[in-house]
C-alpha positions, 0 to 999 in steps of 0.5 A: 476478478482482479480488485485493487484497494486502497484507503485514502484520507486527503490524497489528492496529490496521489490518488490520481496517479494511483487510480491511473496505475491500477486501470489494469484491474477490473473494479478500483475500490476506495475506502475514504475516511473523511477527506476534506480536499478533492480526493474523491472527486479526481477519484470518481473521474477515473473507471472503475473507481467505486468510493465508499465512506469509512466513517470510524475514528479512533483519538490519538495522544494529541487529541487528534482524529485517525482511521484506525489502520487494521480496520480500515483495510479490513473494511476494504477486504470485506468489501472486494469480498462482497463484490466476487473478487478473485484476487485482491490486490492492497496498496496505500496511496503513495504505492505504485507498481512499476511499468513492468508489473502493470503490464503483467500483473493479469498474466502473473496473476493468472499463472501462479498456484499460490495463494500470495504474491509478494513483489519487490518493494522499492523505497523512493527519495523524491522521484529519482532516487532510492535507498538501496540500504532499504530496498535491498537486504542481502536480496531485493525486499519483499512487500505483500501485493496481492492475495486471494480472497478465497484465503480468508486473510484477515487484518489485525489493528497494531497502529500505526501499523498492521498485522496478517492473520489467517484466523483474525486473531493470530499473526502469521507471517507469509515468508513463513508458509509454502503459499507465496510467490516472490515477484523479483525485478523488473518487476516491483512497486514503488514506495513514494511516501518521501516525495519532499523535504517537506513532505518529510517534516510533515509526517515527523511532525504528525507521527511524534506529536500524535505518539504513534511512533515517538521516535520517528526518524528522518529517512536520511538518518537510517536508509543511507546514501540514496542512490539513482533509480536503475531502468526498470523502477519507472513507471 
């Protein structure tokens, strides 16, 4: 059994892209901390869309509320856990697979020996366009995609980010072990956290303010020149 995941809080420009991009997947499990718009309700639309609440917040600097990252995928593994998965597969709500991986995501799924399946990651400004300094490092870059449950991997909380761990105490890096296999072109899921200018503002605004990334950066300043998306990163 194939269980895509996927935390939310007030997606509901994206959820519905999300849930239409992983109906290949047999159960869709969302762990929605609190939204206040219609994420849920365009989520619940969708089959094979489960919603659980995930109640815990932790304050940040500003007196603002968050999920805390680490625990809130850790509720979600737990979960796909209690529903028999086989495979796992993790992605926030502004990733998407690529035309080319929802097509074989089961063959390639099925087929492979390891226990990790890291996939081309490609990082998106706007719609049609991409930061080649970023997606591409003396070779395509890799983004963790899927992971069998049978692992045991674990997440450890480092807000605003997270870490892997095969012991729930120690990181592991996966480039490191002799368990994974790299997903290259056409085959990729795409990052599409910088739709708009003001998307953009928007998330500076709230990573500085709240102390989670003090000096965080506009994406134009460190991802280079974008360039036009080639063929085989469309949905």
């Amino acid at each position: 059994m194939i269980i895509a995941t996927v935390r939310t809080y007030n997606e509901e420009t994206r959820i519905e892209k999300y849930c239409e991009a992983y109906q290949f997947a047999d159960k869709i499990l969302i762990a929605d901390g609190g939204s206040t718009d219609h994420t849920v309700d365009i989520a619940l639309q969708y089959p094979k869309v489960q919603v659980r609440d995930y109640p815990v917040k932790v304050q940040l600097e500003n007196g603002a509320w968050r999920n805390p990252d680490g625990p809130h995928i850790q509720f979600l593994v737990d979960w796909a856990t209690e529903e028999g998965g086989d495979w796992i597969i993790h992605q926030d709500c502004d990733q998407r697979p690529n035309k080319y991986l929802k097509l074989d995501a089961r063959r390639i799924l099925t087929e492979t020996t390891k226990d990790f399946i890291q996939v081309t990651q490609i990082f998106l400004w706007g719609y049609d366009k991409y930061f080649k300094d970023l997606s591409f490092q003396g070779g395509w870059m890799q983004g963790l995609w899927a992971w069998r449950l049978s692992t045991g991997l674990k997440i450890i909380d480092k807000m605003p980010h997270y870490e892997f761990s095969l012991d729930g105490k120690t990181s592991v890096d996966i480039n490191k072990t002799n368990r994974y296999q790299n997903i290259l072109p056409p085959y990729c899921f795409m990052h599409f956290g910088w739709e708009t200018e003001e998307m953009v503002q928007k998330h500076i605004k709230y990573y500085t303010e709240t102390g989670l990334i003090p000096n965080m950066a506009h994406p134009l300043s460190f991802g280079g020149h974008p360039q036009p998306i080639l063929e085989w990163m469309i949905e």
